[in-house]
C-alpha positions in Angstrom: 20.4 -4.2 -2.2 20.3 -3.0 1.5 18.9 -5.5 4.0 18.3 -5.4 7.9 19.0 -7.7 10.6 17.0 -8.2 14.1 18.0 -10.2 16.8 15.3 -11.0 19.3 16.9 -9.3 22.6 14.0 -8.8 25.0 12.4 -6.2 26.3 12.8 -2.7 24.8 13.3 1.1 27.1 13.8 4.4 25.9 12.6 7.3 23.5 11.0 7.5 20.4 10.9 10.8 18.3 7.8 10.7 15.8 8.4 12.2 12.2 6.2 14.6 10.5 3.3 12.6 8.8 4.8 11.1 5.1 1.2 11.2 3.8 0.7 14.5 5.5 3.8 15.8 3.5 3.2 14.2 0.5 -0.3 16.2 0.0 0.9 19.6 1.4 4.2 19.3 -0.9 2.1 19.7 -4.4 0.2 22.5 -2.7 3.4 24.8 -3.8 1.8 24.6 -7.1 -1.1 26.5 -5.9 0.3 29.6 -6.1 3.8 31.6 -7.4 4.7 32.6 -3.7 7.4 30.1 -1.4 5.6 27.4 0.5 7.6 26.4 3.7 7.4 23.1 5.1 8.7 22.1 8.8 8.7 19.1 10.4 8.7 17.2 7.4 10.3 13.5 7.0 13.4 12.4 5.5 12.0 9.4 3.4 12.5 8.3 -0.4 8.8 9.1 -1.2 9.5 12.7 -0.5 12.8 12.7 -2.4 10.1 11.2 -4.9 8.2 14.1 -5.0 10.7 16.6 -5.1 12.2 15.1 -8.2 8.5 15.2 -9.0 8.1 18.9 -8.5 11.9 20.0 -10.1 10.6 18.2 -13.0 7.3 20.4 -13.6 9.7 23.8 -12.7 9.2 23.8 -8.9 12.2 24.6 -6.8 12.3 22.4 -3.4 15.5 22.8 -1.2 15.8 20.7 1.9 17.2 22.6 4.8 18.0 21.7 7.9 19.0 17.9 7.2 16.2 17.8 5.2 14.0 18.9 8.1 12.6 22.2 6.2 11.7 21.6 2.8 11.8 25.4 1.2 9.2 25.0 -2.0 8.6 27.9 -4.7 6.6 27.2 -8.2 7.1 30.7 -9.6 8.5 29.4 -12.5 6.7 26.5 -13.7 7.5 25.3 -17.2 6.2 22.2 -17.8 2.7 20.8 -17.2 3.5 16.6 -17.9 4.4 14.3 -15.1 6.3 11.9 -16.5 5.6 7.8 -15.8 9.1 7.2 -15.1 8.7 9.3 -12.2 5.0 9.0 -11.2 5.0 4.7 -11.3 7.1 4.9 -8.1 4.6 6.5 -5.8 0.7 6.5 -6.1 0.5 10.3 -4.3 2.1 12.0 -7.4 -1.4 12.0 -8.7 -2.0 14.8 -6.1 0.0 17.4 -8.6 -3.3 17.0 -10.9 -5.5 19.1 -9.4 -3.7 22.1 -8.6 -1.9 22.4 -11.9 -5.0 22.1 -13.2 -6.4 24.7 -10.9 -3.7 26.7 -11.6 -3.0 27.0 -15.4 -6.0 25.3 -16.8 -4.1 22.2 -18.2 -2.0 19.0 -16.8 -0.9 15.4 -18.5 -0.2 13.3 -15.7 0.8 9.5 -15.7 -1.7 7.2 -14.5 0.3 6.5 -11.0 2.4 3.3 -9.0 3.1 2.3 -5.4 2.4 -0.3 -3.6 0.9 -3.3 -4.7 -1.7 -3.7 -2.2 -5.0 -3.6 -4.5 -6.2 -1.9 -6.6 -7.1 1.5 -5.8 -7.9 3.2 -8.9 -8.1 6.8 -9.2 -11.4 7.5 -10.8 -12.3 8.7 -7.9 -9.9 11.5 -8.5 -11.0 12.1 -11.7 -14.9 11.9 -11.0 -14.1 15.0 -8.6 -12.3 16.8 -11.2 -14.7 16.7 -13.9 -17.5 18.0 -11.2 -15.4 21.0 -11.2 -15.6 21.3 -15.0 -12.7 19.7 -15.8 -12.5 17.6 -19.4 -10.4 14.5 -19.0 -9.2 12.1 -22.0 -6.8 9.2 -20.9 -5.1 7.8 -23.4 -1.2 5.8 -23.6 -1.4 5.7 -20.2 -1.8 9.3 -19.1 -4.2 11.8 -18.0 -4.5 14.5 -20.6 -6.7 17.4 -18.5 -8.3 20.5 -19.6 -10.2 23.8 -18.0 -9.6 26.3 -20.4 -12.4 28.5 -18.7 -11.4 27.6 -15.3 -12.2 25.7 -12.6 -16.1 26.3 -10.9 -16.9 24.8 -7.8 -19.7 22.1 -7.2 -21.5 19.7 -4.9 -19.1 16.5 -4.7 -20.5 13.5 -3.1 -17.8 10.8 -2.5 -19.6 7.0 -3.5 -16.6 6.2 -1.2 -14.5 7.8 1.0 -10.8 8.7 0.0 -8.2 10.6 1.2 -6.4 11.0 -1.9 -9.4 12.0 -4.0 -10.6 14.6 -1.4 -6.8 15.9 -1.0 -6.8 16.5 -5.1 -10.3 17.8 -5.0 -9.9 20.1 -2.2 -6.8 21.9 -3.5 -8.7 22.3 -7.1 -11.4 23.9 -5.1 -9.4 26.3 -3.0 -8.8 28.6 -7.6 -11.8 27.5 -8.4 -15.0 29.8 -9.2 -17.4 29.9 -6.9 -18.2 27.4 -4.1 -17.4 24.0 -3.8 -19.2 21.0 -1.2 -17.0 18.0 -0.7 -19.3 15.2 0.9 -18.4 11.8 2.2 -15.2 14.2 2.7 -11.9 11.9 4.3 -11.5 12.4 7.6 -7.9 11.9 8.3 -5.8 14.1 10.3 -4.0 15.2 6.7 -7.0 15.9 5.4 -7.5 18.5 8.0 -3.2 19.4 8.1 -3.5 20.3 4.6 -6.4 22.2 4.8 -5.0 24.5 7.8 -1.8 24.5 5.6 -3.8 25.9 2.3 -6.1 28.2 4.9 -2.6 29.7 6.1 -1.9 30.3 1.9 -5.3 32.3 1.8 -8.0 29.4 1.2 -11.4 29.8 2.6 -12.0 26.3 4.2 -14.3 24.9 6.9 -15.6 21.4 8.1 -12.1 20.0 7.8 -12.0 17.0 10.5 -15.9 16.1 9.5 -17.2 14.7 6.3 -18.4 18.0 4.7 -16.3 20.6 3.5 -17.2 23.7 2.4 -14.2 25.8 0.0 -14.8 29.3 -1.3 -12.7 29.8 -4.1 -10.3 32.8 -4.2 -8.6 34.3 -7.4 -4.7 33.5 -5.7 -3.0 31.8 -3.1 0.1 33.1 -1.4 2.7 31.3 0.7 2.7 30.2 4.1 5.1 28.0 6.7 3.2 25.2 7.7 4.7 22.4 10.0 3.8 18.8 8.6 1.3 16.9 11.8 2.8 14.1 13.6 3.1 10.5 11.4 0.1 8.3 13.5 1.2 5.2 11.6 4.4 6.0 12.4 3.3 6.7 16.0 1.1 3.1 16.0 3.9 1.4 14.6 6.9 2.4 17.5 3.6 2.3 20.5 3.5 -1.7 19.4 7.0 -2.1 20.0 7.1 -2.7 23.4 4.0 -4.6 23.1 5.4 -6.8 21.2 8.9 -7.1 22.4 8.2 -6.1 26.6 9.3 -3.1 28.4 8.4 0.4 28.2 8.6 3.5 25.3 7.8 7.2 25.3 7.2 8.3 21.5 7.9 12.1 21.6 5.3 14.0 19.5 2.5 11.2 19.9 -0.9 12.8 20.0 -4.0 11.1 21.5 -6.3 12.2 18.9 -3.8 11.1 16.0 -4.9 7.6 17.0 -7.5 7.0 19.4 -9.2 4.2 18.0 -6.3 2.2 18.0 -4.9 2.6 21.2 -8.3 1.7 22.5 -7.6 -1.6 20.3 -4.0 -1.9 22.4 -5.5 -1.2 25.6 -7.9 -4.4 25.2 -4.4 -6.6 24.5 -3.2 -5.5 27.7 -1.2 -3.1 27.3 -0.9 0.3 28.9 -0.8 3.3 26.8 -0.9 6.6 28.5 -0.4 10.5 27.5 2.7 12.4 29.1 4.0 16.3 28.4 6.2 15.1 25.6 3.8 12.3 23.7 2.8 8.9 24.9 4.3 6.0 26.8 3.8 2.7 26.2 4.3 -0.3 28.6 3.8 -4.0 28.4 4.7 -6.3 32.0 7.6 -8.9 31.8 6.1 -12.2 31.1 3.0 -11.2 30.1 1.3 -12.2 27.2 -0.9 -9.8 25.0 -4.6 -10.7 25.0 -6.0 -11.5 21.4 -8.2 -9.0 20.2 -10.1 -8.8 16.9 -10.1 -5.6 14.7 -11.5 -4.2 11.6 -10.0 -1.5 9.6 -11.8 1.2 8.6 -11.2 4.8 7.1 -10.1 7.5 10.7 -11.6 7.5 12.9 -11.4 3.8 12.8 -8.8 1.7 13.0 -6.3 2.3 10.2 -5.8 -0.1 7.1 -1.9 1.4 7.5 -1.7 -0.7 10.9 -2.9 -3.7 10.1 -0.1 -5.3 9.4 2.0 -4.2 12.1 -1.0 -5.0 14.5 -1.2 -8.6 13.1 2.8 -9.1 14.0 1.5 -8.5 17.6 -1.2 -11.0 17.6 1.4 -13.5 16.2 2.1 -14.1 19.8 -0.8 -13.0 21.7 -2.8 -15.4 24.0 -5.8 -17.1 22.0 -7.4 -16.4 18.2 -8.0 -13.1 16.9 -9.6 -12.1 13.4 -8.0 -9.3 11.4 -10.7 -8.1 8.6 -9.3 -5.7 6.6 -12.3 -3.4 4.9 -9.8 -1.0 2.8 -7.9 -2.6 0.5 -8.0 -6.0 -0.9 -4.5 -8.0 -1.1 -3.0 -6.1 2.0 -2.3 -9.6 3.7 0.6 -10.2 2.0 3.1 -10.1 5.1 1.3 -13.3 6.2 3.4 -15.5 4.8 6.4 -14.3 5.6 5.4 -13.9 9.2 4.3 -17.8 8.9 7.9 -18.3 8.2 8.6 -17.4 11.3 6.8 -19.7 13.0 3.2 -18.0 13.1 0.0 -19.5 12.6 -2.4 -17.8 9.9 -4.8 -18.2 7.8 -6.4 -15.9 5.1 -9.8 -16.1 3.9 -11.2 -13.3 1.6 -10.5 -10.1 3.7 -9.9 -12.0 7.0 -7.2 -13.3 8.8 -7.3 -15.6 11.4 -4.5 -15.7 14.2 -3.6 -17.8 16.9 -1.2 -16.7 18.7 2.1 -18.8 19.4 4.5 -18.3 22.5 7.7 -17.5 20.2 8.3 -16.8 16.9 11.6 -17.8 15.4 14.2 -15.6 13.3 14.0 -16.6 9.2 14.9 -14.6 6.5 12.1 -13.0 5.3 11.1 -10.2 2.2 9.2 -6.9 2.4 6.4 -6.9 0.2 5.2 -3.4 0.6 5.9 -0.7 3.2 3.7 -1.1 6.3 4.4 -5.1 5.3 8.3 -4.5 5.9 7.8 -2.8 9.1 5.8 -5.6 10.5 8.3 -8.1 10.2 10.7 -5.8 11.9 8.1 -5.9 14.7 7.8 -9.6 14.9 11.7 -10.1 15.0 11.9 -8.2 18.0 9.9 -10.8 19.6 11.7 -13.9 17.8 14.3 -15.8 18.9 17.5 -15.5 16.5 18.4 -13.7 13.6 16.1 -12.4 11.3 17.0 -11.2 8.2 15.2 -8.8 6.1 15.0 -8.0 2.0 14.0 -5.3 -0.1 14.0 -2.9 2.3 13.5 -0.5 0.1 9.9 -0.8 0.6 10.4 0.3 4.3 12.5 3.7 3.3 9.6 4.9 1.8 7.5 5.6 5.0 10.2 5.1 7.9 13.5 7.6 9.0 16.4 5.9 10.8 14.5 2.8 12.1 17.2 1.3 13.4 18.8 4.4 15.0 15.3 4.9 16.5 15.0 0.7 17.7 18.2 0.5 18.6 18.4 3.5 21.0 15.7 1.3 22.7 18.1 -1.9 23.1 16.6 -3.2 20.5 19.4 -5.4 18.3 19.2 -4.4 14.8 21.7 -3.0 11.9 21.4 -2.5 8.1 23.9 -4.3 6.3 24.6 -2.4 2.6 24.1 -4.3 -0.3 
């Protein structure tokens, strides 16, 4: 099993390139099944989650082909021939429950595996399922699998969220685009994929509005036909590279970085200290030599707050910021697992509930430490930059799920890191 190493080497300078958004990606990929016309996809990422749900999509009868290094993802469900997403598959990734709705849409019937990921909470799905069966849907789990049924059809209705969630309005909102009639989505997500899919299923012939607010209105049409869409810039990816040099000193322009992708938290970086402004090509980010980030408190919250997907990495940074800050995290319960690996390394936390409290040390100290889940992994990547030694990292398999060439991308900054095959 791969691992990664990371030798504290001061302050960082360069360029980052952003990737197309992996969430983003992973909604607008099952949109191929929407319709029998080719689905073009640019921009997108070259991660194991989208390999993921490619295999998930050949297995149902969609073709995907990669082209341009896996850049351009070429997607055509013309021939579908199955209607069962299989648990061997699905357990790896929690998005695979996004191929639900539109087969359903579609063809009036699915059997999809009740899904995996990461285990950060629990984050059930009948939220998902709630939506569905507005829209006429009947549902019967049983062994483990969804078994759903519209034999008439989808017809559109009011949906009021009890809660937000992407996932559920990404499901909901493709159903919508085949079903009769019109549909409301309230307490509608707003994240930037919400809105990315919904310009990408607008471009295949959906009527949409209110994307980007927490209403959305979708006329149903009888077919969708294809569309080249490219995948919106990754903002946790963005967040995560912008507290590099925060952490570790010096200065970083992330190519692609968009202001409105993540305003909420660079006003949260900006009260540490540090400067973040916009440029032609993205954003720079700059932290003084010698200087120590200010602590500063945060509280996650769904966009346009400050995202549960940046906590961790956030919390690395206050690891060695100047006084106590409190980290309450208001989206998922047990998503504090990186703190004791990061107390390994010399920091000083404690967890209470859904807070953490920080106070910040002047140095952290290289350990060998193990990913828990994927924006844990990432973290610890962050706080070795900033500690002195070698730091070792494990099961990094967690962090190929939402990150390309990290260490091509850190180590064009100075940064000291390599991946050592297992």
């Amino acid at each position: 099993m791969d691992s990664i190493i990371v030798t504290g080497n001061g302050p960082l300078q360069g360029e980052i390139p952003i990737a197309g958004a992996k969430n983003a990606c992973l909604a607008l990929m099952p949109a191929t099944l929407l319709s029998d016309a080719p689905l073009t996809l640019t921009n997108a990422p070259r991660l194991s989650d989208i390999r993921t749900m490619t295999a998930l999509l050949e297995s149902l009868g969609a073709e995907v082909a990669p082209l341009q290094d896996g850049q351009v993802l070429a997607l055509s469900s013309h021939a579908l021939d199955n209607h069962t997403a299989d648990y061997e598959i699905v357990r790896k990734m929690r998005a695979s429950i996004l191929v639900l709705g539109p087969m359903l849409a579609r063809d009036g019937h699915a059997v999809v595996s009740l899904p995996g990921g990461c285990a950060i909470g629990a984050r059930p799905v009948d939220l998902h399922l709630r939506a569905l069966e507005a829209l006429g849907a009947e549902l019967d789990l049983r062994d483990g699998y969804v078994h759903a049924r519209a034999p008439g059809g989808l017809k559109g209705a009011v949906i009021e969220f009890p809660m937000v969630s992407v996932g559920a309005t990404e499901n909901a909102l493709m159903a919508a685009t085949l079903a009769r009639g019109t549909t409301v989505l309230k307490n509608a997500a707003r994240e930037p994929e919400i809105a990315d899919l919904a310009r990408c299923l607008r471009a295949m012939g959906a009527q949409i509005e209110g994307e980007g607010t927490d209403t959305i209105i979708i006329e149903g049409v009888q077919a969708l036909g294809g569309a080249t869409h490219p995948v919106v810039a990754d903002r946790i990816e963005l967040g995560t590279y912008m507290l590099a040099p925060a952490i570790a000193g010096g200065e970083v322009e992330c190519l692609g970085g968009r202001m409105e992708l993540v305003q909420a938290f660079v006003d949260t970086l900006r009260d540490t200290g540090v400067e973040v402004e916009e440029t032609p090509r993205g954003l720079r980010v700059r932290r003084g030599d010698g200087a120590r980030v200010r602590a500063t408190d945060v509280a996650t919250a769904p966009f346009p707050g400050f995202p549960t997907d940046l906590q961790a990495q956030f919390m690395a940074l206050m690891c060695t910021a100047d006084g106590v800050s409190h980290l309450e995290e208001r989206i998922f319960e047990n998503r504090f697992m990186h703190a004791p690996e990061l107390t390994r390394m010399g920091a000083r936390i404690e967890v209470h509930g859904g807070t953490a409290t920080v106070t910040g040390v002047e140095r952290l100290r290289g350990a060998p430490v193990m990913a828990t889940d994927l924006r844990a992994s990432v973290s610890l990547i962050l706080a070795a930059l900033a500690a002195e030694g070698e730091t070792v990292l494990n099961r990094v398999y967690h962090l190929d799920r939402g990150y390309e060439r990290v260490e091509e991308k850190l180590g064009a900054c100075g940064a000291r890191i390599e991946r050592v095959k297992g």
